[in-house]
Every structure is written in C-alpha cells, then in structure tokens.
C-alpha positions as CSV (number, residue, x, y, z in Angstrom):
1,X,-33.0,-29.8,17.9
2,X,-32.2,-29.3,14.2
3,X,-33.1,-25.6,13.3
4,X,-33.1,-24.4,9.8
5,X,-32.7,-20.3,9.7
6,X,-33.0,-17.8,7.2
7,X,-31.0,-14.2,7.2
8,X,-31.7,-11.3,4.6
9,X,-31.5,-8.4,6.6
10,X,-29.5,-6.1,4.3
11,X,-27.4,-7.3,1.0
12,X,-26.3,-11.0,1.9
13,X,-28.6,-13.9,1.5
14,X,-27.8,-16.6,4.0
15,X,-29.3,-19.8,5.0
16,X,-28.1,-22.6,7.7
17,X,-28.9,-25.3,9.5
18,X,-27.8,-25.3,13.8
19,X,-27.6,-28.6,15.5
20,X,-28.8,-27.2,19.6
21,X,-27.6,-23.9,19.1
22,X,-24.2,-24.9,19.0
23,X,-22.9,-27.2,15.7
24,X,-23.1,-25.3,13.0
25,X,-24.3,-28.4,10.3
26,X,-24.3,-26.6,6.7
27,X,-24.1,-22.7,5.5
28,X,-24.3,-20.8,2.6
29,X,-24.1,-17.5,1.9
30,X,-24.6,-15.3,-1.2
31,X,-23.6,-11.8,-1.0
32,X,-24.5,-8.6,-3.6
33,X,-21.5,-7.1,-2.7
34,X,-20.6,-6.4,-6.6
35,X,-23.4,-4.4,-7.2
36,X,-22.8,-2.0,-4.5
37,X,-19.4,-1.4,-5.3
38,X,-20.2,0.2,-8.4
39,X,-22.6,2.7,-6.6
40,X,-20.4,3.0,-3.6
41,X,-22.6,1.6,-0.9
42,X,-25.7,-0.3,-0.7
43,X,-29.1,0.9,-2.8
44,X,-31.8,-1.0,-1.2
45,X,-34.1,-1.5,-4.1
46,X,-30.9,-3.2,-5.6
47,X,-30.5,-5.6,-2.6
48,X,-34.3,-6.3,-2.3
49,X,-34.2,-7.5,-6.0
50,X,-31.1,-9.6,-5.4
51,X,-32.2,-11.1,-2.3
52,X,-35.4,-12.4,-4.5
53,X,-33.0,-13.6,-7.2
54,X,-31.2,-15.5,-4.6
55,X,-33.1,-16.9,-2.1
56,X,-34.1,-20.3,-3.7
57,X,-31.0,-21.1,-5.0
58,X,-29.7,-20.9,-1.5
59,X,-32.3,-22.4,-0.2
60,X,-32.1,-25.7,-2.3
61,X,-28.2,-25.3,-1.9
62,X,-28.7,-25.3,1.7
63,X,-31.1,-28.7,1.9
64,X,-29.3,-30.4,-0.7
65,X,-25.9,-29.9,1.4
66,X,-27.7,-30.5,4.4
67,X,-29.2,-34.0,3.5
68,X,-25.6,-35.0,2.1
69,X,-24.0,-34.1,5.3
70,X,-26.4,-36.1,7.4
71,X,-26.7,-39.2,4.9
72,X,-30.7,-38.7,3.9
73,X,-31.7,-40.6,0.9
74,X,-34.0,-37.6,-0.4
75,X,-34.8,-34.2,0.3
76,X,-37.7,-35.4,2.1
77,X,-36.2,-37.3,4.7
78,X,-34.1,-34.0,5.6
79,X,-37.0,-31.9,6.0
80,X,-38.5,-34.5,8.2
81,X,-35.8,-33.9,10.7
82,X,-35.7,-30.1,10.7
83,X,-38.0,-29.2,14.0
84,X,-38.3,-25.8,13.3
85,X,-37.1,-22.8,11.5
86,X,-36.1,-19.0,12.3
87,X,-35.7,-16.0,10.6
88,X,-34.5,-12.4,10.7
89,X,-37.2,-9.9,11.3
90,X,-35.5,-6.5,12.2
91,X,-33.8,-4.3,12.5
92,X,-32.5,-4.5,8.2
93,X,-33.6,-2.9,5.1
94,X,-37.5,-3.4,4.6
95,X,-37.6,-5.0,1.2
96,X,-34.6,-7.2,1.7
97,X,-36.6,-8.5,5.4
98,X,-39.8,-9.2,3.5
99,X,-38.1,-12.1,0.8
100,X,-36.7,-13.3,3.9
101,X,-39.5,-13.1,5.8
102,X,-41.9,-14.5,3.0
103,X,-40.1,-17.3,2.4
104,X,-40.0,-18.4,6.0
105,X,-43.4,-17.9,6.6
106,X,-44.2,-20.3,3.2
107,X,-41.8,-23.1,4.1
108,X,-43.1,-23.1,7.8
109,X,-46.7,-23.8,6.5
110,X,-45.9,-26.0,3.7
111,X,-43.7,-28.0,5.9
112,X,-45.8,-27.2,9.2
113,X,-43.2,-26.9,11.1
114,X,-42.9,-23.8,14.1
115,X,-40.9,-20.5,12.8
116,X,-39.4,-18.5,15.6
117,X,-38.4,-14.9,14.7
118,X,-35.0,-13.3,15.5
119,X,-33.6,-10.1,15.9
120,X,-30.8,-9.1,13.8
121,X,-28.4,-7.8,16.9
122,X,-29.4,-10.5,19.4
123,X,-28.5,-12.9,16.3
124,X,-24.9,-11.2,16.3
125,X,-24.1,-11.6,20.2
126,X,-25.2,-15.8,19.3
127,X,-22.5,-16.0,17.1
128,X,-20.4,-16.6,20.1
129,X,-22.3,-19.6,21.1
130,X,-21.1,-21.7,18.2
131,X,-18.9,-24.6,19.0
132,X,-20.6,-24.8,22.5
133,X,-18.7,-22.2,24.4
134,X,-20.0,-23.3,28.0
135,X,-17.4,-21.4,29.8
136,X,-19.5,-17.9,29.2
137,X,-21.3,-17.2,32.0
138,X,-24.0,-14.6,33.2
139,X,-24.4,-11.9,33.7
140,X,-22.1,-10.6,30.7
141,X,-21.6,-7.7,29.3
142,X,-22.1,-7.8,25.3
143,X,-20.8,-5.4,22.7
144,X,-22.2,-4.9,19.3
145,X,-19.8,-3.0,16.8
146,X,-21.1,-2.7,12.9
147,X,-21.7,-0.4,10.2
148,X,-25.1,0.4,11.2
149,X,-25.2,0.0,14.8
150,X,-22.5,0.4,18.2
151,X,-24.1,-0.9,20.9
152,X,-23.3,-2.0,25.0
153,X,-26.0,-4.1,26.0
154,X,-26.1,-6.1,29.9
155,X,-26.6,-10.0,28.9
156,X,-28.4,-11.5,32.4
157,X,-29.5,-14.8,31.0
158,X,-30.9,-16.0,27.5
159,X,-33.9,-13.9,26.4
160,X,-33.1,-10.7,29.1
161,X,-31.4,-8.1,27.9
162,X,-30.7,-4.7,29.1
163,X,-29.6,-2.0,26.6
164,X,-26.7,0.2,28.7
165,X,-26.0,2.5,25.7
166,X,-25.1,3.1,22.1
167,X,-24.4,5.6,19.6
168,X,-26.0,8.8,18.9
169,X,-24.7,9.3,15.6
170,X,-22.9,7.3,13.4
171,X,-21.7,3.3,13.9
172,X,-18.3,2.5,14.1
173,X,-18.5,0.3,10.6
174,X,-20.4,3.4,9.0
175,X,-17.5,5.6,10.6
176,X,-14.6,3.3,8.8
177,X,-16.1,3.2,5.7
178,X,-16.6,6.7,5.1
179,X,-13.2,7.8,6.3
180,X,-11.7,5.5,4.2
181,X,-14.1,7.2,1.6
182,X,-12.6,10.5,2.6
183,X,-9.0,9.1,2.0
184,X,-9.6,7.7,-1.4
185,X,-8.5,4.4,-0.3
186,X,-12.1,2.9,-1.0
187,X,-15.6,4.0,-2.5
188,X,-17.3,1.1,-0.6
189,X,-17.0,-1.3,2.5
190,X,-13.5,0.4,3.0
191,X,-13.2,-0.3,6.7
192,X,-11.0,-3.5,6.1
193,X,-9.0,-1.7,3.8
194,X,-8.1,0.9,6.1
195,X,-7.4,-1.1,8.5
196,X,-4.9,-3.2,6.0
197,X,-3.6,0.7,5.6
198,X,-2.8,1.4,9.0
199,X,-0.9,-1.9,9.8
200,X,1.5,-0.2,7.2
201,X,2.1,2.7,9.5
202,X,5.9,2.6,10.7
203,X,5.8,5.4,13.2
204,X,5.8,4.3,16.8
205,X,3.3,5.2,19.0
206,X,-0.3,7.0,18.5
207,X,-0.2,10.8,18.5
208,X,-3.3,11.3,19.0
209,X,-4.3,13.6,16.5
210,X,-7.9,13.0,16.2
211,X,-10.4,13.5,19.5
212,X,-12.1,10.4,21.6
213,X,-15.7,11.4,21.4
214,X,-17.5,11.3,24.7
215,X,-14.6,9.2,26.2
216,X,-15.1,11.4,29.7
217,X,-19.0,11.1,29.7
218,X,-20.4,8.7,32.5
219,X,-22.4,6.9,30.4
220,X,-22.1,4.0,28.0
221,X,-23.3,5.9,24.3
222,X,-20.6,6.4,21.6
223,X,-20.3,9.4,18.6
224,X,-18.3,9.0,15.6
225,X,-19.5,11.8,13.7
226,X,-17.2,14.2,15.4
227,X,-14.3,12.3,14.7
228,X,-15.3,11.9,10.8
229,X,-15.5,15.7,10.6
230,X,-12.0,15.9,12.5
231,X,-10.4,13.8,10.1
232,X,-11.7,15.5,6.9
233,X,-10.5,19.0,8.1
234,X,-6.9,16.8,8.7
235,X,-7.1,16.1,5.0
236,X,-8.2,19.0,3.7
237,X,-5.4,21.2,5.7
238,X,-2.5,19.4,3.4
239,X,-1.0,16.8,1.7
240,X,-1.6,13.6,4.5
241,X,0.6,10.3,4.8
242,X,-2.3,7.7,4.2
243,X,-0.8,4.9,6.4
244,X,-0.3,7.2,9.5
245,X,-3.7,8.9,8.9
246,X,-5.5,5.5,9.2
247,X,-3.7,4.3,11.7
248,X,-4.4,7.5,14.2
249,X,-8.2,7.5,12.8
250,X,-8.4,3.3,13.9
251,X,-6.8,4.4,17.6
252,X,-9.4,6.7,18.1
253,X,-12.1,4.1,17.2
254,X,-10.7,1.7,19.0
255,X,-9.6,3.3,22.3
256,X,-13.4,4.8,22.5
257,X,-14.9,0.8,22.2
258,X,-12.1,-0.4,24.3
259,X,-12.6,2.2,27.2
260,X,-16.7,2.3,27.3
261,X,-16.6,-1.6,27.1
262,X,-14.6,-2.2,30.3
263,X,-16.3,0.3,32.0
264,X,-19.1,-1.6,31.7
265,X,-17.5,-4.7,32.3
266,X,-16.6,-3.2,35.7
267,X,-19.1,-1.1,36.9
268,X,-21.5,-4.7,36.5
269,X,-18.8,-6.8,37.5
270,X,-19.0,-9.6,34.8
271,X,-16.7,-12.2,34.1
272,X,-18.1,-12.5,30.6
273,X,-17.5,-10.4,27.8
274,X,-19.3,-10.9,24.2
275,X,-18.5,-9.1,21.2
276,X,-20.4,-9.5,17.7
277,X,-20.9,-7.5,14.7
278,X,-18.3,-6.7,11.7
279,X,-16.0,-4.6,13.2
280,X,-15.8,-7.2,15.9
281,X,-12.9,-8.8,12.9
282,X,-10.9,-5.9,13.4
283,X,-7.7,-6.9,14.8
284,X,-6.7,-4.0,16.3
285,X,-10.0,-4.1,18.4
286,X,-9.5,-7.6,19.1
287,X,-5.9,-7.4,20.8
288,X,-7.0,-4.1,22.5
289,X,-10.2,-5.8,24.1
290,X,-7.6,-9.1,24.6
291,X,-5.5,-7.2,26.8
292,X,-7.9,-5.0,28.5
293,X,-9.6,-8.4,29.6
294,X,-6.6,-10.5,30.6
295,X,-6.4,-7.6,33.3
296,X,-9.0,-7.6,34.5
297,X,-9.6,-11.0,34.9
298,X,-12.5,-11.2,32.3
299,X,-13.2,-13.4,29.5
300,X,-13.6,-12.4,26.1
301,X,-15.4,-13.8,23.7
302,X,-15.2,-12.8,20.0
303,X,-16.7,-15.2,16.9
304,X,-14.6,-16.3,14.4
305,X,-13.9,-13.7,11.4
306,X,-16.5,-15.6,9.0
307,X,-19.2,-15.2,11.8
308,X,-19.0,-11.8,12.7
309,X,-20.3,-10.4,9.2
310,X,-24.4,-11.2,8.4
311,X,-25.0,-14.8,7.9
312,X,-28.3,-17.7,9.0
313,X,-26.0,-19.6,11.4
314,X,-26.3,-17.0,14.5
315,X,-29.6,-16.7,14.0
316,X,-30.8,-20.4,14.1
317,X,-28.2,-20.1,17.4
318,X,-30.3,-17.0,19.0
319,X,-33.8,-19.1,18.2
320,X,-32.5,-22.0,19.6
321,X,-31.3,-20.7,23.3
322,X,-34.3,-18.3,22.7
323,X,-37.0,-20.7,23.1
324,X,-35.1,-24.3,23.6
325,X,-37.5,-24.5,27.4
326,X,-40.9,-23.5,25.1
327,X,-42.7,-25.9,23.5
328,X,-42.4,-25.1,20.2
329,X,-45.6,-27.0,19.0
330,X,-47.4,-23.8,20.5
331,X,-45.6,-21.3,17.9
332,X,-47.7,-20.8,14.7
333,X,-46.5,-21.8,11.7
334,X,-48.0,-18.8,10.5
335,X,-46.5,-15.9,13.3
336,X,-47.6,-12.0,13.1
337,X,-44.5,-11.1,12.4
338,X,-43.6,-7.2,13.1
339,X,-40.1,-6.6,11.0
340,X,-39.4,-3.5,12.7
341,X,-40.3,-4.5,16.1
342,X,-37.6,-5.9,18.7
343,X,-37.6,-9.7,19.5
C-alpha cells in the first residue's frame, strides 16, 4: 500500500510517499526556518503564509520525484497507484494545519482516493518504523522529547496508547532553546547549538550545579521551568564559562529524560523502547538512553537524525499501521476532520 502524506503542523512543509509503512519512496521538505530567525522564534501568521506559498511546489516536487522513482510515464499513472493519502491534523499551529489540511482534503476528492488523519506525536513515535524494524515488540514504552511537548506514553499495540505522563511546564526543546537564548549563544532554535557548546567543555565530570526537577516524584511528568530559572540566576550571579554552563544545563536535561524513561521501562517491564521528536538527535540523550538500555536488557529505538525533526514520511508510516486491517474504501474522501482533536 502506497500512501502519499502531507505534514504542516508548525513552519516546515513536508510531503512523502510510504511504501507499507516502512520504505520511505520519495521526501521533500521545505522549511521557513529563515524567517524566524530574524524574529527569534516562530510567528505563526508568518508560517501560515509560508506554508500556502509552499505547499504546491512541494507537492508537484513530491509527484514528479515520485513517478521518476517508480518509472510512470506521466503524472497520471502515479496517482493511479497512490491508494490513499494522510495528513497531519493536530496538535500544530492552526493556520499552518488548515493549508495542510485543505489541501489534503482537495486532492483526496479530486483523486477520490481515502484520506486518513494523523496525529502529530503518534506520527513522531512511527518514525521508528521506517526501514521495517520488526524486532520492536509490544508492549513498549515510547518517549516523545521536542520543543513543544515531553512526553512518556505506554505503546500496547498499533492504535492503543496509554499516556503515563508528561510535562507540566515547559518541553525539553522549548527548555534548550531559551537557555541557549539566556547565554547569547543563539536567538532561535539554539538547542543544537548548545549542545555543539557543551561537547567543548573540558572539565571532567558533571557538577551538578543546576537541580533535576521532579526527579524523586513517583510519577512519570517532567518540569523544565525550574531549571531555566536556575540557570538564569547562574548567569546573572557573574561572569559564566559558556562551554561548562551548557554542558551542566544538557546533564540536567538529560539525566531527568534518562531517569523517568527507564522507570517506565521497568515498572511495565518492556523490552521495547521508542524515542521520537527533535531532541530525540541529541547525542548526549542518545548514548545516555544507549547505555541505560544495554543494562537493562532493553531495546532502543531512536529514528535517524533527518527523521526526528517534522517531516510527511512518519506520518504516511502512523496511517499506514493505523488502519492497514480497515478497509479503506469505507474512509471518506471527504473526513470531518477535528485539528485539535486527538487521533
């Protein structure tokens, strides 16, 4: 089953076509990452406008790179052999959902073809599907780490979900970017950079300077505001070594995910563990999560770096193993579709 999917929940533009859930066949991605730079961090309106400047161009960039891949003579014959399509209806900014949304909805009646709606963060934990990972097995235990959400969610099967916990605050993305705002090391999407900034730390050894919010709770839900607030009162005490400051801020991030994840991971007893989102790319949170795993016996799952930021390709994934034992002929081409409601 050939699934064409659309994804326009905040500033990138994204479009792909998934082979079974698994082979990714063609992707493209625009991003209005320049314009938000200049504001320091994303202005809706801006995006909305930018996602309808770029949504055919992908589009056509999308089926023209589709039907060369697969040999079609025309554009025609390609649509022909797309069964359905899928498209991201929540959670995201509103205007940026409704060009997605809109353009889903037309293709799927002009081409009659089904159109299965996705949620954004079940998208994110589908990511890990790609390439056909058969070795992931239920229940598992799924983490969702970005800027706007931080999440611990109990995977029993495809299409049941149970939501352990999450933050009450800020995300762990939103927390990165604004300390790195704080240190003047970025104005926007500064997480990556202070990350870059901490692997130039030479001191051994984290001395914990900054708190591990909720990290003796017995529950599963995360706070990061705290821990911004703690690191701006560092900073504003005296003159601060950038590298070292980074680096203490990223162990506290990271020890909080690491610690909450496994005890999830053991009080459920999964052998699976999925991670998605953006911060998922972090490497410190990768080799923490690696090691943490490897003893206990548990295996981890994170999506390439490519995959873990917004694009179509995990959502045509998460509509595929979403509906693959429903007959799609019974979706509408022309679906209700709620884009703040939960898939």
């Amino acid at each position: 089953m050939k699934i064409l999917a659309i994804e326009s929940s905040c500033d990138e533009t994204a479009c792909a076509v998934v082979e079974d859930g698994v082979t990714e066949l063609v992707s493209v991605v625009a991003s209005s990452k320049d314009f938000h730079e200049k504001t320091g961090g994303v202005v809706p309106e801006v995006a909305s406008r930018k996602q309808l400047e770029f949504i055919f161009p992908v589009l056509e960039r999308t089926i023209e790179d589709y039907r060369e891949k697969m040999g079609y003579s025309g554009k025609e014959e390609a649509i022909a052999s797309i069964d359905a399509l899928a498209v991201t209806v929540g959670p995201g900014l509103i205007g940026s959902l409704v060009v997605g949304v809109t353009a889903a909805k037309t293709l799927a009646m002009s081409w009659k073809k089904p159109l299965i709606p996705v949620n954004h963060l079940v998208g994110h934990i589908y990511a890990n599907f790609i390439g056909g990972h058969t070795e992931i097995t239920f229940p598992a235990v799924c983490l969702l780490v970005s800027g706007g959400h931080t999440d611990l969610v109990l995977m029993k099967g495809h299409g049941d979900l149970t939501y352990l916990g999450g933050t009450v605050d800020d995300a762990a993305g939103e927390s990165f970017d604004k300390v790195a705002r704080m240190m003047g090391i970025s104005r926007y999407l500064g997480g990556a950079v202070l990350s870059k900034k901490a692997l130039e730390c030479k001191e051994q050894g984290a001395a914990k300077l900054f708190p591990r919010p909720m990290l003796d709770q017995d529950n599963y839900d995360f706070s990061f505001s705290g821990l911004k607030t703690a690191v701006k009162r560092y900073l504003d005490s005296g003159e601060r070594d950038v590298s070292s400051t980074a680096r203490e801020f990223e162990e506290a991030v990271v020890e909080v995910l690491t610690a909450k994840t496994m005890k999830a991971v053991n009080n459920f007893g999964v052998k699976s563990l999925l991670v998605g989102g953006g911060v998922s790319a972090n490497n410190r949170l990768r080799e923490s999560l690696k090691s943490e795993t490897e003893k206990a016996g548990v295996k981890l799952f994170i999506p390439e770096p490519r995959l873990c930021t917004d694009n179509a390709v995990y959502i045509a994934s998460a509509a595929y193993f979403n509906n693959v034992t429903k007959d799609l002929s019974d979706i509408r081409a022309e679906p209700s579709l709620n884009i703040m409601g939960l898939i």
